[in-house]
Every structure is written in C-alpha cells, then in structure tokens.
C-alpha positions, 0 to 999 in steps of 0.5 A: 448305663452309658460307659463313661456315666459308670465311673465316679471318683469319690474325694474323702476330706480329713474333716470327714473322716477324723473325731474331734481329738485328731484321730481317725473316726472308724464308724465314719470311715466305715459308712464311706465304704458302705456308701462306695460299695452301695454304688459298685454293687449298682453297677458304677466303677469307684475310684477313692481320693482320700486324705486323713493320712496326716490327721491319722497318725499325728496322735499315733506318734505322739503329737498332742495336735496336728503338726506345722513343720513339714518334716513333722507332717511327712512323718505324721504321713508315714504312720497314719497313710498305713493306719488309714490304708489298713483301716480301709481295707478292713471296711470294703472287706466286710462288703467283699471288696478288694482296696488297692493303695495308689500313691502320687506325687505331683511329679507323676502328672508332670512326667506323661509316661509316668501318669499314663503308667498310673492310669494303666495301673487303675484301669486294670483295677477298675476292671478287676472290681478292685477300689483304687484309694488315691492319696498323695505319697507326702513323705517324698514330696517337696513342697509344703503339704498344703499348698500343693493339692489343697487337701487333695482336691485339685488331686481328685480333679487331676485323678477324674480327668484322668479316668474320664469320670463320670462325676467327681464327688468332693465330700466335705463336712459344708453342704456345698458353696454359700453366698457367703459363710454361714457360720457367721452370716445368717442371710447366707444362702446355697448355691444349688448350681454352678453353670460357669466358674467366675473369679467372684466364686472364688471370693464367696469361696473364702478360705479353708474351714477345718483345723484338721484338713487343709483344704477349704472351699475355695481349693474346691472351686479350684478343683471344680474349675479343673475337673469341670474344664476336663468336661467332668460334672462336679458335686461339692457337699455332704454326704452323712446318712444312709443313701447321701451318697447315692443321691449326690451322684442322682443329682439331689444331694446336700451340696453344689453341682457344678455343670459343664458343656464341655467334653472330656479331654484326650490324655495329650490335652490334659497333661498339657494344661493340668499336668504339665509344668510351665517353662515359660510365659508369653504374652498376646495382644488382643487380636490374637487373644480373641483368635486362640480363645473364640475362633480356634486358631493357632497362636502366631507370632505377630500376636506376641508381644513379651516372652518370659522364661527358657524354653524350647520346642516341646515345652508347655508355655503359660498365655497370658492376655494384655490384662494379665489374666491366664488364658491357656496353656500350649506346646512351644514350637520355639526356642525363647530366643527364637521367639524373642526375634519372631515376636510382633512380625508377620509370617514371611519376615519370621521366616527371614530372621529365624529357622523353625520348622513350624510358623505357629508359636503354638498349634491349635492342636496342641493349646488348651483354653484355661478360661471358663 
C-alpha cells in the first residue's frame, strides 16, 4: 500500500452517534471504533474527526434539549467532550487501541507555528499506532458553534490536508448528495460521483438536516471542495453495518465520492488558503484574472483595480475576479497604501511611485486558486 494511500481521516457527525433523546448512543459509537480498528489493523494509519460533545452533555447538565445560548453550548461542551473522550477511550481499548484527545481552535490554523505544532503532535501518534480524536475546544472559542466548523466537517477537511491523507470519509446519517431532498421529493436520485465542485452542488446541497448536529449537507460540499483542492478524494454517506466502513474507503460505499486531479499541497500553501485570515481584498481585471488562474503567473499591479482593507507585506490578501467571485488567496508583498498608488500602472512606473522590494502583488509561489 503506497504510503500516502495509508492514512484516512474518518469525520463522525453528532446525528450519528447520538439516540433520539439527545444522548450519547454507546452501541453506535462502539461500531465506529470496531469499524476504525478493522482498518488500522489492515494497515491504514487513523485519524478521528468527531463531534457529539455538545449533544453528549447537554442531558448530563440537565437540559431537557439541546441548548441555542452559546454560553450554554460551551457548557454543554465542557461536560459531554469528557463523557465522549471517555467513552472512546473505552471502545478502541477492547480493540487494544490507545485514543489521544486532540483539541483545536480555528486560532490554531491561523497561527503557522501553532498548526505545525498540532501536526508534529499527530504524526507522533500515527506512528506510534495511537488513534488521534479531533474535535474542536468549544469552550474557548469565540464565535457561534455553528458557524465556524459546520459541525466539524470543514474541520475535518483542514485536519486531511494537513495530514495528507489519503481519503477523508465524512460520515453522516444521509447516504450521500441527492439531486434533490429525498425526504420529501420521491424522484430524488444520488449522485454517485463529483468530478468538479460547481456553485449548483451547493444549491441541491440545501441546508442542514439533523436537530442534534449542526452541520448539514451543504457544509459538507464546503468541506469536500476544501479537501478536494488540497488533492484529498472525499466520501461523503453512511456507514451503518458491518464492513461500511471498509467499503466507503474501497470506493463501494453508500454515499457520494467526490474525485480530485490535483495533488496534496505543501504545509506553506495550505495555510495560506484554508488556514490563514485574510487582511484584505483586491480586486483584478480580467487580463490578470486569467494570467493567475490558467497560465501560472504572478499577479501584477497593472492587473489591480480596487484594493480593500489594511494590510502589509506578509498578510494573506483574498482576489476577487471583475464579477465578484473569490478566485484565490496570496501572500501581499505590499502595504495597502503601496498598492493603492501602484494599482493599474506598468512595472517601470510602480517602480517610480513607490519602493517595494518585489514588483509582484503576489508571487506565484505564494497564490493559491480557490476556484474548482
């Protein structure tokens, strides 16, 4: 088995691990660890991307249902990530498997040292035949729980980038995409197979399905069209019997596989197009829009027309095309107010109105197309 064809990163959803009161579901998450176990003892390196913290501890605390506040959610976190953390450690411990906990922010991708800290951290592990469980540290973070991970699959995509998996697996309680919902549309048929991701997947994709979790389809295309772009194959369905699993990393599974031509990204790359935050936003003519997605040049100033935001050299800057769409993301060699002077001029007359140490706005080797 080819070494980067070794390592799957496996995301567990809340309404896949949680019964119908709320609670967390021993006997399902007891399959997904006999499932994971069934791999590694094949061969395949495992990384597990879960959620169920908050819909595990909700009860414990004493909510009679899941919570809206987000004080209340933390707090909901705080108990059930523990109850969870335990309750795997039993399950992979009847397979003779060691768990480890890891706890992310969205901070932890932005900052470069702290993200290759994690991934040191979870190499170090997957050598050492230990299960790395991802789930992010809800307690500390400062945005509304779902809207900053989607119920930890944009998570899981960061994490199989990162690890340079070989297949990410999103599991969830739909056997992948539909062409349209098919719990009220009978003529509603898969989609077997994503060769691109277009903005009309996202449309079928709808909105999210489960009152227990809090991501739904469409934050799994998200997270397919991120991992994807990193050059990771993605499956996105079920996985409820014996051997599911097994066959959802074959390529028979009950879901969607989403294919990608592209190959993984280098740690510099990746953090300046998923990790990174943006510091600004310019905008591009057509001419230079085509010469930064299709003929692998570096983006010019005479190609800018509309600079947004405070930045400086060094800052991830967002492009955006003259039709407003998101083209990709690069590494500013320029103040703002630098390129405010410089933008639509020629090289020679940059040169003559401001001192930058590089004519390019943003090197080729530095820019990352976000478009499928």
């Amino acid at each position: 088995m080819e070494a980067e064809q070794r390592r799957l990163v496996v995301k567990i959803g809340s309404s896949s691990l949680t019964n119908s009161e709320g609670g967390l579901n021993r006997d399902r998450l007891d399959y997904y660890a006999t499932e994971i176990a069934s791999l590694q003892k094949q061969g395949y390196q495992m990384l597990l991307v879960t959620s169920g913290a908050v819909a595990a501890g909700f009860r414990a605390i004493g909510f009679t249902e899941r919570p809206r506040a987000m004080h209340e959610k933390q707090a909901c976190a705080a108990v059930g990530q523990a109850l969870l953390m335990r309750s795997y450690q039993e399950s992979f411990g009847r397979h003779g498997i060691v768990a480890a906990q890891i706890l992310l922010t969205r901070a932890d991708f932005s900052d470069r040292q702290r993200v290759n800290n994690a991934l040191m951290t979870i190499e170090e592990l997957l050598q050492r035949g230990v299960i790395p469980i991802v789930n992010e540290n809800d307690t500390v973070s400062v945005d509304e729980i779902k809207l900053k991970f989607g119920d930890n699959d944009k998570l899981s995509a960061l994490a199989a980038n990162l690890v340079k998996a070989g297949r990410l697996l999103i599991l969830t309680d739909t056997d992948g995409l539909y062409t349209a919902d098919p719990r009220y549309d009978t003529t509603a048929q898969r989609i077997e197979r994503v060769d691109q991701i277009q903005e009309s997947l996202f449309a079928i994709a709808g909105g999210a399905g489960s009152a227990v979790g809090t991501g739904g389809m469409r934050s799994k295309v998200e997270a397919a069209r991120i991992a994807t772009r990193g050059g990771i194959p993605v499956f996105v369905g079920k996985a409820t019997e014996t051997g599911d699993l097994r066959a959802a990393c074959a390529g028979t599974g009950k879901g969607t596989y989403f294919d990608t031509v592209l190959h993984s990204l280098p740690i510099k790359k990746q953090w300046v197009g998923f990790y990174s935050v943006p510091e600004g936003c310019i905008h591009v003519d057509h001419g230079a829009a085509n010469a930064i997605l299709h003929q692998g040049r570096s983006l010019l100033p005479a190609g800018v027309t509309e600079v947004d935001g405070d930045f400086h050299p060094g800052d991830v800057l967002e492009v955006v095309d003259p039709e407003g769409h998101i083209i990709g993301r690069g590494v500013s060699n320029y103040e703002a107010w630098q390129l405010r002077a410089a933008a639509g001029f020629n090289s020679d007359e940059v040169k003559r109105r401001v001192d930058v140490q590089r004519i390019e706005v943003i090197h080729r080797d530095e820019w990352i197309v976000l478009q499928p």
